[in-house]
Each structure stands twice: as C-alpha cells, then as structure tokens.
C-alpha positions as a printed Julia matrix, in Angstrom:
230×3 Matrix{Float64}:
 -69.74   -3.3   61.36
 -73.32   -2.51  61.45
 -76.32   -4.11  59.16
 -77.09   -0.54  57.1
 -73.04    0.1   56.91
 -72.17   -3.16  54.91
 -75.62   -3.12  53.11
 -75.28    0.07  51.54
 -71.24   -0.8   50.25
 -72.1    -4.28  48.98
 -75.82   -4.25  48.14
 -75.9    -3.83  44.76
 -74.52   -6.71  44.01
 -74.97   -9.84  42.7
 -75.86  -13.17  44.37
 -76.87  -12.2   48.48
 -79.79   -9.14  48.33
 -79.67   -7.14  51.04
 -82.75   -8.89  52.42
 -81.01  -12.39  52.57
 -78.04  -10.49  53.86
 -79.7    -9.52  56.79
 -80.91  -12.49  58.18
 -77.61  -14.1   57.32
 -76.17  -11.09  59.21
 -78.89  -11.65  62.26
 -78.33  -15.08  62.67
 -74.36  -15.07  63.17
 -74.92  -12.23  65.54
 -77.79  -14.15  67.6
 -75.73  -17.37  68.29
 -72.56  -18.58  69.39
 -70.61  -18.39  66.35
 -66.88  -17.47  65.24
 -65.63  -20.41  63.21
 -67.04  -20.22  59.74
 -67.23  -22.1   56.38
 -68.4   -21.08  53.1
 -68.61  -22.7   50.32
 -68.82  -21.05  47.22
 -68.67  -17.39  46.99
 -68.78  -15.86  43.42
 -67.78  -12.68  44.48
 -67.05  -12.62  47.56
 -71.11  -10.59  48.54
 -72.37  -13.28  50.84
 -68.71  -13.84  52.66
 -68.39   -9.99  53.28
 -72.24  -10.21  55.32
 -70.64  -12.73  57.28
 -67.54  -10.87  58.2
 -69.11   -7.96  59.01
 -71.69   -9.74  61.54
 -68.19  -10.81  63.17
 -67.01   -7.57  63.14
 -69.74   -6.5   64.94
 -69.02   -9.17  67.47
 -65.47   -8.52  67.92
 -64.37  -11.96  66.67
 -64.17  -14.8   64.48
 -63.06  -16.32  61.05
 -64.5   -16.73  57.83
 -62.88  -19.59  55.64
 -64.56  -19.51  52.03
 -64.0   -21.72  49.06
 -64.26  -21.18  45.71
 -63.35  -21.88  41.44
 -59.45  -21.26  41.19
 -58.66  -20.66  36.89
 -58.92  -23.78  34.93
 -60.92  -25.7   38.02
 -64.0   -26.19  35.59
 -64.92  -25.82  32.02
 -68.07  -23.72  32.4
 -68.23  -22.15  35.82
 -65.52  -18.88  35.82
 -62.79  -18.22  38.29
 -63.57  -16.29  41.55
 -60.63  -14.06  40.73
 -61.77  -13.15  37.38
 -65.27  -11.64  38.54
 -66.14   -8.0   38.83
 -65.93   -7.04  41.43
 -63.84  -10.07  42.95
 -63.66  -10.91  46.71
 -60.28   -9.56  47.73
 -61.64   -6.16  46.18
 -64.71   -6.72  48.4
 -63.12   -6.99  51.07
 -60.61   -4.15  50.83
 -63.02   -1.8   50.34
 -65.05   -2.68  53.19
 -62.06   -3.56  55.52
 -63.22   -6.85  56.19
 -59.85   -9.12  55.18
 -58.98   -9.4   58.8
 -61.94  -12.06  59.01
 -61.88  -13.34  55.87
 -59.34  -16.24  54.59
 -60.51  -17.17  50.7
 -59.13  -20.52  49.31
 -59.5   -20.95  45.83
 -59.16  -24.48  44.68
 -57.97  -26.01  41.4
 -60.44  -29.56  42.29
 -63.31  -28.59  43.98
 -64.4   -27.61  47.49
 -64.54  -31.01  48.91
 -61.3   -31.29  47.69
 -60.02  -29.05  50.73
 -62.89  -30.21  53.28
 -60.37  -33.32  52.78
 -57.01  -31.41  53.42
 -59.53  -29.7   56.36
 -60.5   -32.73  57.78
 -56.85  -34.62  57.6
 -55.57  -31.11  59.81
 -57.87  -31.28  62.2
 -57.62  -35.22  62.97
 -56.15  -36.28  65.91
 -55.39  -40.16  66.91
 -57.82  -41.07  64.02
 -60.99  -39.17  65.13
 -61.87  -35.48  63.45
 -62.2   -32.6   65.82
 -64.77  -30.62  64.72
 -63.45  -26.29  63.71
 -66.72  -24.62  62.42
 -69.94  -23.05  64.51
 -71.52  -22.39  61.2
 -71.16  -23.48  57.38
 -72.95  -22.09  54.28
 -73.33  -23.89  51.1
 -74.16  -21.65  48.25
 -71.9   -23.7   45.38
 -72.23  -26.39  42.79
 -75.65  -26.91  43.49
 -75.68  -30.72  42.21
 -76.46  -33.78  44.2
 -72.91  -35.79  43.96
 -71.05  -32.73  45.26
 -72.95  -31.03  47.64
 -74.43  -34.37  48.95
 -70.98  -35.27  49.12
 -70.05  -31.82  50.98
 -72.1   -32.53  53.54
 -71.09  -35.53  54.9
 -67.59  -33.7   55.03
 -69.16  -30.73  56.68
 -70.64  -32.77  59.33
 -67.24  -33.97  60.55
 -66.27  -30.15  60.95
 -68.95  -29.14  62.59
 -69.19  -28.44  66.0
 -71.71  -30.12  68.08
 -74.79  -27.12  68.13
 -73.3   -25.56  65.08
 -75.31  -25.02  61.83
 -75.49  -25.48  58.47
 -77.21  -23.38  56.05
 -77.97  -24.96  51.96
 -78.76  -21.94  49.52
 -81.37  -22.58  46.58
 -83.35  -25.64  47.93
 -86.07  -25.29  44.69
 -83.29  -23.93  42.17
 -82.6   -25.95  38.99
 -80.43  -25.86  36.08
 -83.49  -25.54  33.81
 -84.96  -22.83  35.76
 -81.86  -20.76  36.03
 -81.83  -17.06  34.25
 -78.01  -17.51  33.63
 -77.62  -20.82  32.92
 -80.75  -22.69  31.39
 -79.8   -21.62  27.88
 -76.0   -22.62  27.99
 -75.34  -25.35  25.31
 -73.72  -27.93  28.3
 -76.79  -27.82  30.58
 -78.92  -27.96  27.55
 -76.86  -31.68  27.03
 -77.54  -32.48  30.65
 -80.5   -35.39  31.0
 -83.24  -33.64  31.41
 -84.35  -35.25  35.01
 -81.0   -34.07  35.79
 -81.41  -30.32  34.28
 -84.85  -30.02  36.11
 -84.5   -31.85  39.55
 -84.02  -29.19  42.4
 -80.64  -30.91  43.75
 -79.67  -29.1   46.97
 -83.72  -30.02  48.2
 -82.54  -33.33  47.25
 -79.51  -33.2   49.17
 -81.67  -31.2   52.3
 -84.45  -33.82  51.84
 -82.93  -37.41  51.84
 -79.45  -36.35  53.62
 -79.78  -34.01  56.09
 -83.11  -34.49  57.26
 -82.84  -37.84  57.5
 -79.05  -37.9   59.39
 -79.46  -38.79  63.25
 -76.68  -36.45  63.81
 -79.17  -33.43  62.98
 -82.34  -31.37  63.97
 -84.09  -28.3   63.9
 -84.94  -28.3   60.06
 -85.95  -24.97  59.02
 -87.15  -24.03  55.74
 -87.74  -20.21  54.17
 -89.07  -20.23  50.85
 -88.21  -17.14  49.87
 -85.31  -16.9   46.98
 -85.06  -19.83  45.76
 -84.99  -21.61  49.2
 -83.46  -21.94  52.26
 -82.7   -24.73  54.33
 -81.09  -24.82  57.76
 -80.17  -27.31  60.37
 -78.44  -27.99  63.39
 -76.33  -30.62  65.06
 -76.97  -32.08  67.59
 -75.47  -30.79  70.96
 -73.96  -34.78  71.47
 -73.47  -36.3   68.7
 -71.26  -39.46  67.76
 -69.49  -37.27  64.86
C-alpha cells in the first residue's frame, strides 16, 4: 500500500502523525525487513504504517503487544479505544500482516513466552528484523524489554525507542492524573526511555549505529551488530 493511501485513512489519528509515519514507513521499505515487533500500540495507528510498508513489499509480519482489560489500573485496554486496532486494520485491509497480542501482565511478559518458542538446545534464535518500542515508557520495563528484545533480534536488525525526552510530568494527558501526581518527583520528571537509550543501549557491545531525531518527543534508533554473541 502506498505512503499517501494509508496516510490519508489513518492520519487523523492519535499517537503516529503522518510525518513520523512516513519515515517509519521509509525505513521498513529501505532495508531488509519482514519480521516485526511492536510494542505498545494504543490504537493500533503506528502498527497499521508498518503493515502497509510490508504491503508495499509483498511480505512480512507485524507482531504487536499491547494492555488486555484489567492488565493495569490506570493505562486503558487496547480493545476499548476508539477507534481500536482490529477496526484499523479492517478498514484498511491490513490484518493479513498484522497479529495483535493483548496481554493480561505486560509485554515482557510474552517476549518471555517469545523467547522460550524460539529456543533451541538452550540458545535463542533470533525472529525479528525490526522492533519498535512505543509503550510503558518507564525505566524497569522498557530497560527490561530490551534486554529481551536483543535476544530476538536478528543480527543487522533494528530497534527503534519512541519518546527519548518524554516524561510523566511533561505529558498533556497524563501530568495531572492523581497517581503520577503520587509518583517521586525524580521519577515523574526523569525522561526514562533516554535513560534506557543512554546507559543500555548505547552502552551494549552487541549494538551500533545510534541515531537520534529530536523531533516529537525523540527518537532513538540502533542496530545490532551483523555478528554478535546474542
């Protein structure tokens, strides 16, 4: 499906502008990837992008996690948002692609049942060309989810962290809610996911061409290595 075809049916929506969309879009269709991960989707914007970049290419699979109901006490359910992702992606025939797991835990929660499939005489074989993290935005899970991502990916595949400068205290949606307002406030104010892009993935051997756009809240990419001991 072409760039201006999926823009114009999903655009208006929340949480991927078209903008970010297209060099989302750009990138899958520039490099060797099929197999990909996504973790945390809200509705389901950012995951149709993706699917229609490997509908353009005539393959691939999109495996996306997100909030089943009752998973947490703040955050709502992917199914209850309007629109949600399995109305996405019947309206822009893009299910073929697109496998969404919602989880009742968390999304590190099924990197594990992930990572127990896919090992073989104790040693994970890596799945994914390409993951992007766009979820709980907090150091202990996302640190956590990349550690688990970087057994799953492919040697040369890449990983992409959404919001690198976005905080709790500097969120529109969320900086006034009575639970983040309880938070500490070095917790509340810290920019986790640079954290996480900062002291964990820079600094992981396994890794390498770091790329940062500043643009919307920040963007952080990185590669593994083509040989790597993961």
């Amino acid at each position: 499906m072409q760039f201006d075809v999926i823009a114009q049916k999903i655009g208006h929506l929340p949480h991927m502008a078209p903008k970010q969309g297209r060099v989302l879009y750009e990138f899958i269709l520039q490099h060797d990837i099929t197999q990909c991960l996504e973790l945390g989707f809200a509705h389901g914007t950012s995951s149709c992008y993706i699917a229609a970049a490997l509908d353009e290419k005539g393959e691939g699979h999109l495996t996306t996690i997100d909030l089943a109901e009752g998973a947490h006490p703040y955050f709502p359910p992917a199914r209850s948002r309007t629109p949600n992702i399995y109305e996405l992606l019947e309206m822009t025939g893009l299910g073929r692609y697109v496998e969404p797991v919602l989880t009742g835990i968390s999304y590190n929660w099924e990197l594990m049942k992930i990572i127990e499939a896919q090992t073989r005489h104790g040693v994970c074989e890596p799945l994914y060309d390409f993951c992007y993290i766009d979820g709980a935005h907090t150091w202990e899970t996302d640190g956590f989810a990349f550690f688990l991502v970087a057994k799953l990916l492919k040697p040369g595949g890449w990983i992409l962290f959404d919001d690198l400068k976005w905080s709790y205290a500097q969120s529109p949606g969320l900086k006034e809610e009575e639970w983040v307002k309880r938070m500490p406030e070095e917790e509340r104010c810290t920019p986790q996911i640079e954290k996480v892009f900062n002291l964990l993935v820079r600094q992981h051997p396994e890794f390498e061409d770091f790329q940062v756009m500043d643009q919307w809240w920040g963007w952080g990419w990185a590669r593994k290595k083509r040989k790597t001991l993961l």
